[in-house]
N, C-alpha and C positions, 0 to 999 in steps of 0.2 A: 513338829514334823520336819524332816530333813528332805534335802536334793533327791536321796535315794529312794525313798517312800513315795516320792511323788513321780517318778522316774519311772518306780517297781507298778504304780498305777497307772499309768498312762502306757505303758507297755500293756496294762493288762485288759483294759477300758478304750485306749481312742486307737492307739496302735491298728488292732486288727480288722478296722475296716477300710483303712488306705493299703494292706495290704492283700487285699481278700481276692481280686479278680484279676490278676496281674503276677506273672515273677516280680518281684520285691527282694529288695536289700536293707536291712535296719543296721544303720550303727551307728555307736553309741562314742559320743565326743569326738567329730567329723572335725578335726583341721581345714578353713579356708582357707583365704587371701595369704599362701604359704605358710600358715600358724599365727597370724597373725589376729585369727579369732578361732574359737573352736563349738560348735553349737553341741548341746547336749543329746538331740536323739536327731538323725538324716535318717529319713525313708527315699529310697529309691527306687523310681518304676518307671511309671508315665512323667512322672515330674521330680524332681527334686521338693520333698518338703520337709522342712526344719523346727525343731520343738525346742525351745529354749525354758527351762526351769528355772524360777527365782519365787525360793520357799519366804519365809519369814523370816531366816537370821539372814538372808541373804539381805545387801544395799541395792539400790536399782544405781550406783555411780556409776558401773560400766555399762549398762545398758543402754545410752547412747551412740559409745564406739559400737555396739553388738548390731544395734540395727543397722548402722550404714554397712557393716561387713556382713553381715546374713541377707541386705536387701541386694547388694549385686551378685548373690548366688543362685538364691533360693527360687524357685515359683510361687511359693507359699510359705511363710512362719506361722505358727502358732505358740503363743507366749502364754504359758503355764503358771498363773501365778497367784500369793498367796493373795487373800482379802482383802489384806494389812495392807498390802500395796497396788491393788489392781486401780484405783481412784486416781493417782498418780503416776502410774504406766500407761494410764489409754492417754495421757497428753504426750508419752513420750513416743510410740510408736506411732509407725506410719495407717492411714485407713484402711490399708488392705490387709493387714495381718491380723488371727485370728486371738483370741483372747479367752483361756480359759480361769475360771474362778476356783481356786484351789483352798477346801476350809477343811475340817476335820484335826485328825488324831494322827500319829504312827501308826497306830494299830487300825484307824477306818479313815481312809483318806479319798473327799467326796470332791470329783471332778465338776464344774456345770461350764460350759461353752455360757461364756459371754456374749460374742460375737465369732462366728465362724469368717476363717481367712478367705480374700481373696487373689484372685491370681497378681503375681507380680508383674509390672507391664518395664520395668528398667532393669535391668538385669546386665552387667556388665559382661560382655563375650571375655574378654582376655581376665578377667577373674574367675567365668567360669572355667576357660582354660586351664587354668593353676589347679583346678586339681587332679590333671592329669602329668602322672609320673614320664620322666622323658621319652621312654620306651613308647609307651601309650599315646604319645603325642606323637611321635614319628610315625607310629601305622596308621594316624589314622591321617596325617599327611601324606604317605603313601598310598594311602588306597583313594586318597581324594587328588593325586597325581597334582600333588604341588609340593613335595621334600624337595625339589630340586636346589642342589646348592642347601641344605640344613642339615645331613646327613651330622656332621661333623659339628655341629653347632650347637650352645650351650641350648637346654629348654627353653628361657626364656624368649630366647627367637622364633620357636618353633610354637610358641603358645600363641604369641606375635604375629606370627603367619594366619597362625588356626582363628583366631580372632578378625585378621582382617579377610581371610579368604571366604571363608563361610558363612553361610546365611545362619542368623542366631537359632534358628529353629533346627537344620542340621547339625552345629554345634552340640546343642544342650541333648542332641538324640543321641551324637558321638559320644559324649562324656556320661551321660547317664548310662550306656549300654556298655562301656569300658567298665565302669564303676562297678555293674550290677556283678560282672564275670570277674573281675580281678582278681587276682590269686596271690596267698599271700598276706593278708590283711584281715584284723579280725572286724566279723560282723557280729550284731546283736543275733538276729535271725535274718534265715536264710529263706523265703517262703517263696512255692511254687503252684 
């Protein structure tokens, strides 16, 4: 069984009840920490949550980098994975994130919640910044009447600013509600 089969499942099985009562945003191979890691399925609503995929031919050796760049994003991961490795994945993730048991076939590929995720409680602000485009970061420094002096200044400062001005819970509303409207950028689905 491959990345995509398990991907084309979880789309079709866990997918639609995070996004059943909410506008939602799904998409598929979500760039964080500027590219520096890229999760396989971001749902966007109420929270940020993130599904990372590792089948059987996959190695769990980056999964270490993964969780420290998916835990300063996310509100929730949920780690998707095969049988073969789920015994030595729960030592490698953190206790809040969720863990599904992934066994079957290509042709019938059987999902089970190991453990269901919990909320993230460290979340980096200026990582979650980063994944607003510089345009995006300027309005929303503007409408929170602190651009003064950044107009002209690379993102980075302005992520900087967004980071230190704002209470984390405003942040993650700003960037998640940029995210959900953006235009321009492909989503998996678009659900309302």
């Amino acid at each position: 069984m491959r990345d995509i089969d398990i991907r084309a499942a979880l789309h079709r099985e866990i997918i639609p009840p995070f996004v059943a009562e909410t506008f939602s945003v799904v998409i598929d191979e979500l760039g964080i920490c500027q590219g520096d890691a890229r999760i396989d399925i971001a749902v966007i609503n109420g929270s940020l949550h993130g599904f990372e995929i590792k089948s059987e031919r996959d190695s769990l050796e980056r999964l270490p980098g993964q969780v420290d760049q998916y835990s300063r994003v996310f509100d929730t991961v949920t780690l998707a994975i095969s049988a073969s490795h789920i015994e030595k994945a729960k030592d490698m993730v953190p206790a809040w994130w969720g863990l599904i048991r992934v066994e079957g076939s290509k042709k019938k590929v059987n999902l089970s919640y190991e453990k269901h995720c919990q909320r993230n409680s460290d979340i980096d602000a200026y990582a979650l910044a980063q994944l607003l485009w510089r345009e995006e970061a300027l309005q929303i420094l503007t409408e929170n009447g602190i651009d003064g002096g950044l107009r002209s200044k690379p993102r980075k400062q302005m992520w900087s600013k967004l980071s230190e001005a704002l209470p984390l819970s405003e942040l993650s509303r700003a960037v998640r509600k940029t995210l959900k409207f953006r235009k321009g950028w492909r989503s998996a689905e678009q659900h309302k």
